[in-house]
N, C-alpha and C positions, 0 to 999 in steps of 0.2 A: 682505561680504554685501549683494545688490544688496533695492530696496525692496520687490520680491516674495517674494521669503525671508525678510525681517524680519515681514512680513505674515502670513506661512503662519504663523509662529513664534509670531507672537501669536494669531494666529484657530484655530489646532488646539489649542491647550490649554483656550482658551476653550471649543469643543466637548465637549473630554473633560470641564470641568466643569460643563457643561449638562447632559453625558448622567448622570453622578455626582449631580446635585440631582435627576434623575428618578431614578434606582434611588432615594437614600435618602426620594423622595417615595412612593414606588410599597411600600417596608418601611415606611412611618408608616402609610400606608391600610390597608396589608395586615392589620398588626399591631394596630392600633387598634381598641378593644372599638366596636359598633355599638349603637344601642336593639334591644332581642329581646324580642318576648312572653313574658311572666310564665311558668314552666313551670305543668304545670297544681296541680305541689304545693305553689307559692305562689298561685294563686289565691285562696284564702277571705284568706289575710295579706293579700294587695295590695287586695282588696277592701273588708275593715276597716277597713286604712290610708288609705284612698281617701276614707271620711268621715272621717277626721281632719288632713286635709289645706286648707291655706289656698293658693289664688295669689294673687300679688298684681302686679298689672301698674300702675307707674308711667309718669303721659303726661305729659309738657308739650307745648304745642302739635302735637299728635297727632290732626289732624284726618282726615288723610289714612287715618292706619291704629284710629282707638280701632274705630269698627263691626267692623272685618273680623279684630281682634284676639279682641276679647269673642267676636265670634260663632264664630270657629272653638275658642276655649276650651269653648263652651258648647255646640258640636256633635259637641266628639272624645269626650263623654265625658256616662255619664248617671246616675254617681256623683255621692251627697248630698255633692259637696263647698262650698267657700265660692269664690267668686272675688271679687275687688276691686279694683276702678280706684280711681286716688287722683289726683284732679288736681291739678297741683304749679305753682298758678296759673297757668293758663295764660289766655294774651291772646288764643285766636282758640273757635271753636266746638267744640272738645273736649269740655268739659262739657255743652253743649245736646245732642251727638249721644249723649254717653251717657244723658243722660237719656230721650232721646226710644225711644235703645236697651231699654232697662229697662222703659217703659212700654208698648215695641210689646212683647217677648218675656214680661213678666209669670214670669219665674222668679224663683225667690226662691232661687236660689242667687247671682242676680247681687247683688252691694253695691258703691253709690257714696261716697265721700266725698273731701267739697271740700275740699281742702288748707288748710291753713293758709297767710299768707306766711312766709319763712325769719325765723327771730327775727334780731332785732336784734343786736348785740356776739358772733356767734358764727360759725363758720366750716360751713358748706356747701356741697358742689358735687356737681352729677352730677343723679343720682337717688336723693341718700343719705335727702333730709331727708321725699323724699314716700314712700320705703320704711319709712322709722322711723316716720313718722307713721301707715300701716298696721299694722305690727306694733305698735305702742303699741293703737289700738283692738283689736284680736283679742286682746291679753292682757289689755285689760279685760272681756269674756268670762268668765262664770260657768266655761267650761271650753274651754280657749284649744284649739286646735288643735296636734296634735305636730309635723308637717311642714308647710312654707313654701314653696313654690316662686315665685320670682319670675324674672317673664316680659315682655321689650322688649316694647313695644308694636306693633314691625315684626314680630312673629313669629306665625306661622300654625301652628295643631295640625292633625294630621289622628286619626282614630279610632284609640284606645289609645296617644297617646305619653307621655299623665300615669302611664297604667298600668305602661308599658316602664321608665318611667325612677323610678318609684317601687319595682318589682319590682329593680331592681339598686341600689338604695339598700338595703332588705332584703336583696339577698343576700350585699351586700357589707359590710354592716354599716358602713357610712361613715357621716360625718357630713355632705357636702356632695356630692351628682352635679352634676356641670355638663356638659350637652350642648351639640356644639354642630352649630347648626344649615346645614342645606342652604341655602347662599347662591343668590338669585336675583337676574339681572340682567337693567335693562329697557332704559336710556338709553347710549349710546355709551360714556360717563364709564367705567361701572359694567363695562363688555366689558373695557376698555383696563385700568382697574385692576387690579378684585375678585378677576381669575384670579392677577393677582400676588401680589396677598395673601394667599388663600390658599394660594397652594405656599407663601410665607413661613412664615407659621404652621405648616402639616405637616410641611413637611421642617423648620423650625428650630425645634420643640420638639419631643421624645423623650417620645411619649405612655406609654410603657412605665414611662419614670421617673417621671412624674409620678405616674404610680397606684402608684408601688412605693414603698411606706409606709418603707421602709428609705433612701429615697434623697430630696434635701431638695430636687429641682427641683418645684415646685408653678406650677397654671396655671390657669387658671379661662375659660371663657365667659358672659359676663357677660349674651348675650337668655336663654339657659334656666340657673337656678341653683336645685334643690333641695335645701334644708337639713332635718335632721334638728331642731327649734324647741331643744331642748336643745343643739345644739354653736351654732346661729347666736349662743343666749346668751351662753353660754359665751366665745366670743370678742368678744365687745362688738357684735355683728350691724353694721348699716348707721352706726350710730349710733356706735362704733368706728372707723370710717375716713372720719368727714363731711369731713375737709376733701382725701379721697383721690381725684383723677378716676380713674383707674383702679381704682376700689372691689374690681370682679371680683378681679383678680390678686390685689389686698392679704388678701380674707375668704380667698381657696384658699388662700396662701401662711400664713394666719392658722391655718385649718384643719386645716392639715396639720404643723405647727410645735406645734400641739398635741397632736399625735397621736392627733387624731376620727377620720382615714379621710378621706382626698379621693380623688375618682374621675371621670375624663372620658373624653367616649366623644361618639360621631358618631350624629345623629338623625337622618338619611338622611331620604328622601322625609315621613317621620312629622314632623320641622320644620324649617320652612324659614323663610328672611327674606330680605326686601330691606331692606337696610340703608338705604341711601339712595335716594330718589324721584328726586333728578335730580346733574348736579353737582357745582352749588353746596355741596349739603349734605355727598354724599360729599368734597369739598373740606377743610372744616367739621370734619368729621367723623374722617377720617384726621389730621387736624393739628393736633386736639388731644391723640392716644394716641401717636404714631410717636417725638417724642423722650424723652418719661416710660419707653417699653421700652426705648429706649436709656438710660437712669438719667440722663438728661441730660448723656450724656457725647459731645462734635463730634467727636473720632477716630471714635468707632463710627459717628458719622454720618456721615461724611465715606468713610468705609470701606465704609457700607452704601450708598449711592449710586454709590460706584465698585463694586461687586456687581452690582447692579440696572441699572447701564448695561453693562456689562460680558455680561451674561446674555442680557439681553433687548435693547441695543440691536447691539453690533456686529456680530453675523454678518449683518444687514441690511446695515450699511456695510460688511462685507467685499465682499458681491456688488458693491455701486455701484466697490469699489477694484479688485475683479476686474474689473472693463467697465475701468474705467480704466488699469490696467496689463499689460490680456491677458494674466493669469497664471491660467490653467489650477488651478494647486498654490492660491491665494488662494480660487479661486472654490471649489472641493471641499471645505476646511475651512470656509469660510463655510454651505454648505450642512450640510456635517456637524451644527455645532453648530444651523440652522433644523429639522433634522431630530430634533434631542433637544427643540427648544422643542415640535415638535408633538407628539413621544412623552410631554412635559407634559401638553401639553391633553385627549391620548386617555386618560392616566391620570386626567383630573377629570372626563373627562366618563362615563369606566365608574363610577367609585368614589364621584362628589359630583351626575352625571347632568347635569355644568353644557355645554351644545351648544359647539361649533368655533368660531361665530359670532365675526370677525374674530379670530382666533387672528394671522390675517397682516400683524396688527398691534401684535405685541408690543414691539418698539422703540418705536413712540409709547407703550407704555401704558407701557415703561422711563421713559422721559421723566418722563411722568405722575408715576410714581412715586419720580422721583428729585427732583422738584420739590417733591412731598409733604413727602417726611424734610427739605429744607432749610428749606421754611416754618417744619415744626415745628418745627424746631430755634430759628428764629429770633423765630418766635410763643411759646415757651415759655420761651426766656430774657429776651425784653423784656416779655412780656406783654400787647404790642400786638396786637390782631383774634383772640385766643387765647380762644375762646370756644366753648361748645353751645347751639346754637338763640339765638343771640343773648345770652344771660347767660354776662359774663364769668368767666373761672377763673382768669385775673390775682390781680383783689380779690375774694380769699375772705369778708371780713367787712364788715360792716358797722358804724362806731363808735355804742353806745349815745347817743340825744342827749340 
């Protein structure tokens, strides 16, 4: 077998399984529950429910997004609920712009409160300690509120998605909805990546199982989570998994191990997020969640990288090996599988509305993302630069002095 035949031999299979991660992308979209307006015979429920309702959006240094957060929570919706920022000491102007927020808008549905620091001798990471520290004030409340929804700070509402995703907590009698939201991308980083990760997530979790109460895979989106205040207790809320970074996963898989009701579903235009403002952060950001879903196991990592190059980088190098070995049969299967990455993209940009914008660059953004999974691999076994927003997830604690 001369090197053109070994070539085709690798580069057409690759295709066939480009085109296979689009079908099974194109059955998760399809099949996947969306937010749906309340029918009109739960209207008066979801509007009751709606004053019984707390959100609570945790920031650390969240300057960029606390204004455009509050204010679109506080413009999707003109239900007596409570909203809450909690800032989880942050070192830059988070907290002066909320205030200054609260002072310009004068509602009194808005409530600030200034974090505590993380105590002493105990173990917290994430956003566990300034959520707990919410939910601790609203249950000191003469009459606490039933449902909890907590909300990233990157996440934008648009009019009725508190309503959609409360109306399918009722209907489904669940204990936890977790949506999750329309990703939006600004900076280069974010083109090359985010589309990868999203088909990750759709086609490699089986949203059908996770909502199917009979079967034990459990998943959670971690910018939109609302709790029914009764099961967040019930399973020891934020406060239950403080020393968890992946908190999301652990309360669904929490959730649902109890037999509350977990339920996830796609917020379509109604919410969105940019995850990361540039890079850096997306950098950051990915590398500290990528080897914790892999359970910290370097086979699956080592595996999922040879995937992710495999997908996204070669049928780009097939065409460079076509030029170079004028094989006709190289260049056809090279194109084959460029032709399933695009029927990717046209699948995200009907179903998630995300544009083509360097699509023809998804070998770099394999790269990208092959780089990602070995950081984190290697950031989460030594504990070196393994960090969010600059506070490490290395040392969980602090020794009492």
């Amino acid at each position: 077998m001369g090197i053109p035949e070994l070539l085709a031999g690798v580069l057409a299979p690759t295709a066939l399984a480009i085109a296979l991660v689009a079908l099974r992308l194109w059955r998760a979209l399809r099949a996947s529950p969306w937010l749906r307006d309340p029918s009109p015979e739960q209207a008066a429920a979801v509007a009751a429910a709606m004053e019984r309702l707390a959100v609570i959006v945790p920031a650390y240094n969240e300057v960029e997004n606390v204004v455009g957060c509050l204010s679109s929570i506080l413009d999707s919706t003109a239900a007596p609920l409570q909203v809450w920022l909690v800032d989880d000491d942050s070192t830059d102007a988070t907290w002066e712009l909320a205030q200054g927020l609260a002072a310009k808008r004068q509602d009194p549905r808005l409530h600030l409160l200034k974090g505590d620091p993380r105590p002493q001798g105990q173990t917290w990471v994430g956003k566990n300690w300034a959520c707990a520290q919410a939910v601790a004030a609203l249950a000191a409340q003469p009459d606490p509120p039933d449902y909890l929804l907590f909300l990233d700070c990157d996440v934008r509402l648009e009019s009725g998605a508190i309503e959609a995703a409360l109306g399918h907590l009722l209907a489904s009698g669940s204990g936890l909805v977790s949506v999750g939201p329309q990703l939006v991308c600004g900076c280069l980083a974010e083109w090359l990546v985010q589309p990868i990760m999203m088909v990750i997530l759709a086609a490699g979790y089986d949203f059908a199982a996770v909502n199917d109460p009979k079967r034990p895979k459990a998943f959670a989106f971690g910018p939109f989570m609302l709790f029914r205040r009764s099961a967040y207790e019930q399973v020891g809320g934020h406060a239950g998994v403080a020393e968890v970074v992946i908190e999301d996963v652990a309360l669904g898989q929490r959730i649902k191990a109890a037999g509350l009701g977990l339920q996830i579903c796609l917020g379509g235009p109604r919410v969105r997020s940019r995850m990361y403002a540039n890079g850096a952060a997306l950098w950051e950001g990915w590398t500290k969640n990528w080897f914790l879903g892999l359970e910290r196991n370097w086979a699956l990592a080592v595996l999922a990288m040879g995937t992710v190059l495999g997908i996204c980088s070669l049928p780009w190098l097939g065409v460079i090996l076509a030029g170079a070995t004028g094989s006709l049969e190289v260049l056809l299967a090279s194109l084959a599988g460029i032709l399933a990455q695009l029927a990717i993209r046209l699948l995200l940009r009907h179903w998630a509305h995300l544009p083509l914008r360097y699509w023809w660059l998804t070998a770099v953004g394999g790269w990208a993302t092959a780089a990602i999974i070995l950081a984190s691999a290697i950031r989460t076994t030594t504990g070196r630069n393994w960090t969010w927003r600059g506070r490490s997830l290395a040392v969980h604690s602090v020794p009492t002095p």
